[in-house]
C-alpha positions in Angstrom: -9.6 35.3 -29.1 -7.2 38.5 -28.4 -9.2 40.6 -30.8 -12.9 39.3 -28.7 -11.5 39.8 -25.5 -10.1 43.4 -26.9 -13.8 44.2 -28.2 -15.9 42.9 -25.2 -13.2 44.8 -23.0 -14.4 48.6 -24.5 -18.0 47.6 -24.0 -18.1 45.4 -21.0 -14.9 45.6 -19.1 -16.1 43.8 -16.1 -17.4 40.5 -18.7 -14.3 40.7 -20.1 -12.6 40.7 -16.9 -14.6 37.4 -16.1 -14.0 35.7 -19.0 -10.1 36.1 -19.0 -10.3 34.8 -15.6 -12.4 31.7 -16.4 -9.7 31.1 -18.9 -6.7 31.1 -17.3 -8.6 28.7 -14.6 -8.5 26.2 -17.2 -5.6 26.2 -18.6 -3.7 25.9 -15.0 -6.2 23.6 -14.3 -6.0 21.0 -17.5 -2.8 19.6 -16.0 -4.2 18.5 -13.0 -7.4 16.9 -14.8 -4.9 15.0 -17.3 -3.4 13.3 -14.6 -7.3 12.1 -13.1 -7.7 11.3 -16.7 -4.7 9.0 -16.8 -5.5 7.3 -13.4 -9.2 6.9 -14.4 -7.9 5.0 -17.1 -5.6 2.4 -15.9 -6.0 -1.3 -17.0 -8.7 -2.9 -14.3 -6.5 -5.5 -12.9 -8.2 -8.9 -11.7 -6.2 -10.3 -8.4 -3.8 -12.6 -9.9 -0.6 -14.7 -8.6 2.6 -14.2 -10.2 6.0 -15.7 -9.2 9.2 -13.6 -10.3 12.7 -13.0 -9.7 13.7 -9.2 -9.6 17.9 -8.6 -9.0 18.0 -12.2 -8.4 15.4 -12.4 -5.6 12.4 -14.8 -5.5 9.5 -13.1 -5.2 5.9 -14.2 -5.2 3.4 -11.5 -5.6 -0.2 -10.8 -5.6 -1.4 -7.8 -7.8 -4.4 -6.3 -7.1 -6.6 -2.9 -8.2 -8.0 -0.8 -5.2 -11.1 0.0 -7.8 -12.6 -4.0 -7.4 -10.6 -5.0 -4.1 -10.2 -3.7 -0.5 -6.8 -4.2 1.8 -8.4 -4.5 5.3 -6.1 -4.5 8.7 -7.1 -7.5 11.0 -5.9 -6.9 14.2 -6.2 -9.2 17.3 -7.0 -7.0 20.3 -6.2 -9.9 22.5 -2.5 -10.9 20.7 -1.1 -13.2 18.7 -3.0 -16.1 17.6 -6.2 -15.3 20.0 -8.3 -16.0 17.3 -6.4 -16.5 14.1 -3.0 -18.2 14.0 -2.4 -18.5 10.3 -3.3 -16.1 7.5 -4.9 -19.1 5.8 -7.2 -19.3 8.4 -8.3 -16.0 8.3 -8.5 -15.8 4.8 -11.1 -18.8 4.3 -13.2 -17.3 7.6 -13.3 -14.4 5.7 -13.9 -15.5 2.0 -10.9 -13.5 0.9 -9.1 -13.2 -2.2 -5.5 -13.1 0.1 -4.3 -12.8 3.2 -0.6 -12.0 4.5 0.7 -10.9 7.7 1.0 -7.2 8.6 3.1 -5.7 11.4 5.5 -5.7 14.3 4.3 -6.5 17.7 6.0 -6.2 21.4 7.0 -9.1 23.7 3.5 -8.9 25.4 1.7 -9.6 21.8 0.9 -5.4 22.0 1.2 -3.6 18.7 4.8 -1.8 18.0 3.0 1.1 16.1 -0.1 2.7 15.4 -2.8 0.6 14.0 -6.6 1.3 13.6 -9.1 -1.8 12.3 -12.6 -1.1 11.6 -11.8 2.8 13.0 -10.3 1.3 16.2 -7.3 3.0 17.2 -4.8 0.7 19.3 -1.2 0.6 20.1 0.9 4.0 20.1 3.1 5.9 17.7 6.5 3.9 16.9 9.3 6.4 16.1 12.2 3.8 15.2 12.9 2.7 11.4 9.7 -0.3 12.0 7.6 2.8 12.4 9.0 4.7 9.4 6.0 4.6 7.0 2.6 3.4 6.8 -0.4 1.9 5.1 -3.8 4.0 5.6 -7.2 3.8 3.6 -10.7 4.7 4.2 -12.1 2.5 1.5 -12.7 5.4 -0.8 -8.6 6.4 -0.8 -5.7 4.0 0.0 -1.6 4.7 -0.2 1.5 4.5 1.5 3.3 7.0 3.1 6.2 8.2 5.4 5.6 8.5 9.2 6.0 12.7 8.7 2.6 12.7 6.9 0.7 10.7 9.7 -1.2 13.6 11.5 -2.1 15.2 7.6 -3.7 11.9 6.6 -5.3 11.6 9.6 -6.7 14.6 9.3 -7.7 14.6 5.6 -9.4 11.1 5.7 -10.0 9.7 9.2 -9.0 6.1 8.2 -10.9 3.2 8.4 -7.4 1.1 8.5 -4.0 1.9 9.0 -0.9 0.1 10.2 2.2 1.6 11.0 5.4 -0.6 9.9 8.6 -0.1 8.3 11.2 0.2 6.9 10.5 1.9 3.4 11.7 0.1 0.5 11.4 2.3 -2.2 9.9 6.1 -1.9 8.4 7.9 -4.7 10.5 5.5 -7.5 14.0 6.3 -5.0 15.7 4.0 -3.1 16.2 4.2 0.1 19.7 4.6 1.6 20.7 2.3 5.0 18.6 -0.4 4.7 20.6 -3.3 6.2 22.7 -5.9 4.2 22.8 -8.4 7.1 20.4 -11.2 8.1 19.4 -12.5 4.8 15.6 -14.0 5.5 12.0 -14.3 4.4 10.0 -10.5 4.5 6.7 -9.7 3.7 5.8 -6.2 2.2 3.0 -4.1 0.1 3.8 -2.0 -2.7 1.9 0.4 -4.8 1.9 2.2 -8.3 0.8 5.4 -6.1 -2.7 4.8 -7.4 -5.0 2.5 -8.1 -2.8 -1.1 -8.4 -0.9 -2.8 -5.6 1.6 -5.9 -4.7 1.2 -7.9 -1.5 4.4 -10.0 -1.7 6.5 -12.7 0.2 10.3 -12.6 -0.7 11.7 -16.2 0.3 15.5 -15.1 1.2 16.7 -11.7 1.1 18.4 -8.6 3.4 16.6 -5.5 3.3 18.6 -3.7 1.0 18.8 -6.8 -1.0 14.8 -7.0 -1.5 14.5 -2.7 -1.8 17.0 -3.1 -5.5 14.4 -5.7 -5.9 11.6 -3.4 -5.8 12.8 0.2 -6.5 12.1 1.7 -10.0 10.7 -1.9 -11.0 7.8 -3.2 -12.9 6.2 -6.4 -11.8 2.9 -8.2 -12.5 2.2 -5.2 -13.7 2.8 -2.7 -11.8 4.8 0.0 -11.5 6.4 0.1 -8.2 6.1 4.3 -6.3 6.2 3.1 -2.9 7.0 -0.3 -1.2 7.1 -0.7 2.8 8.3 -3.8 5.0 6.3 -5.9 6.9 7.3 -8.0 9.8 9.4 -10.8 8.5 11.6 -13.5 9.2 9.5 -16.1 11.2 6.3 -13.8 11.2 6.2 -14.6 7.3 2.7 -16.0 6.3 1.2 -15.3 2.7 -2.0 -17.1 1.5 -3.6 -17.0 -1.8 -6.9 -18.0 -2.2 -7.7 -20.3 -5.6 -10.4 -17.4 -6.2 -7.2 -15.2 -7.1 -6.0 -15.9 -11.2 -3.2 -18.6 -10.4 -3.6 -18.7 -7.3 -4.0 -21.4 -4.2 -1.0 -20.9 -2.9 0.4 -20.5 0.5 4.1 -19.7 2.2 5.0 -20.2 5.6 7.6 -21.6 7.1 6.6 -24.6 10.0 8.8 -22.6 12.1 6.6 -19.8 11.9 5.4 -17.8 15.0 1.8 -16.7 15.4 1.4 -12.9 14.6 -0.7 -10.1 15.8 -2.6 -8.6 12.7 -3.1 -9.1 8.9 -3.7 -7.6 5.9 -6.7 -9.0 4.4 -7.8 -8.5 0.4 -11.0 -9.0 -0.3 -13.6 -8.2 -2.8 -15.5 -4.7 -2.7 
C-alpha cells in the first residue's frame, strides 16, 4: 500500500493526498464503530423477575432491554396519591410490564428535584446528595448520570422524561465513597449496563452503603451493573411486577407504606 500511495503521489499528489486521509479516518475511526458493533449485539433481554442475594442483601430485580421496553416517569402534578396511590394501580391502568416508585418529594407533596413527564418540566433543581444523579431518556436514548451533566443532556436530547434523585450507588463500575451505614431499611433504585439493559429493583433491608457493595462491579439477572442510583426508600417503597414479565406477578410494599408522588413505569415499545 506504501509503494501505491508512493506511485499515485508522483503523478497525482493531491489523490494521493486524499486517499491517505480517507485512510487514517478509518482506522481512528474503527474503534469507535467496534464498540456500536458490540452494543448492537447484546443478548435481547425479555422483562423477567429474578430474586437474588448480592453481599448478603435481598434483592428482587426486574431486568429489562431499552431496545423492546420504555421507562416512563409518572408524575402526579397534584401530589401524592391524587390519582394513583399504589404502583400496582398504575401499572394495571396502564397495561405495564412493571411499575416502582421514583423520587423524593417535599412536605407539600411538591417534587424535591427536577422532573419532566411527557416533556413537562416541574419542580426545581435539588443540589443536596437526593439530587446527585439522574435518570433522563427521550425514548430514542436513555442512561443515568451525575447532576454535573444535567444542562449537556438537556441540551443534546431535550428529554421526554427525567427525574432527578439520589444518591449514586455505583458510577461508571466505582463505588461511591460516603454513602451512609445507618438506618438499615427498604430502598428502591434503577441500574444500568450503560447501554441497552437495565435493573428496576426493591432491596428489602439494607443501609445505603450496604445496598451500593451490593450493586457496584456486580452482575445480576444479567446485567452488568455501570451505573446504579437511589430512589426514595424506606416507606415510599412500592415495586409491582406484572404476570406479563417472565416470573413475574409479584408485588412489595410494605402496609405501612406512604403514598408517593411519581413512578417509574416499564412498558412495552
Amino acid at each position: 500500500m506504501d509503494r501505491i500511495l508512493h506511485s499515485v503521489s508522483r503523478q497525482h499528489p493531491l489523490i494521493a493526498a486524499a486517499i491517505s486521509l480517507a485512510l487514517s479516518a478509518s482506522i481512528h475511526a474503527a474503534p469507535k464503530a467496534l464498540v456500536i458493533d458490540e452494543e448492537d449485539n447484546q443478548p435481547l433481554l425479555q422483562p423477567s423477575y429474578h430474586k437474588v442475594t448480592s453481599n448478603g442483601v435481598r434483592l428482587h430485580l426486574v431486568s429489562f432491554d431499552t431496545r423492546n421496553c420504555a421507562l416512563q416517569v409518572i408524575d402526579q402534578a397534584s401530589g401524592p396519591a391524587s390519582q394513583w396511590s399504589t404502583a400496582s394501580s398504575v401499572g394495571k391502568a396502564k397495561s405495564a410490564h412493571a411499575c416502582i416508585n421514583a423520587g423524593f418529594f417535599n412536605p407539600d407533596g411538591s417534587p424535591l428535584g427536577l422532573v419532566i413527564a411527557d416533556g413537562k418540566p416541574r419542580g426545581l433543581i435539588n443540589n443536596s446528595s437526593l439530587g446527585a444523579g439522574f435518570f433522563y431518556t427521550n425514548g430514542k436514548q436513555s442512561g443515568i448520570a451525575r447532576k454535573s451533566d444535567l444542562s449537556r443532556i438537556r441540551s443534546q436530547l431535550v428529554p421526554t422524561y427525567l427525574l432527578q434523585t439520589g444518591p449514586m450507588l455505583s458510577y461508571r463500575k466505582a463505588a461511591i465513597s460516603g454513602l451512609s451505614s445507618k438506618n438499615p431499611r427498604t430502598r428502591s433504585f434503577l441500574a444500568t449496563d450503560g447501554s441497552y439493559h437495565w435493573l428496576i429493583g426493591y432491596a428489602e433491608s439494607a443501609t445505603l452503603e450496604q445496598l451500593g457493595k451490593a450493586l457496584t462491579g456486580k452482575r445480576l439477572a444479567n446485567v452488568n451493573i455501570y451505573h446504579a442510583i437511589n430512589l426514595d426508600g424506606g416507606r415510599s417503597s412500592d415495586l409491582w411486577v406484572s404476570p406479563s414479565v417472565q416470573n413475574g406477578d409479584k408485588t412489595f410494599r410494605a402496609l405501612w407504606n406512604k403514598p408517593v408522588r411519581n413512578f417509574l413505569l416499564l412498558t412495552k415499545k
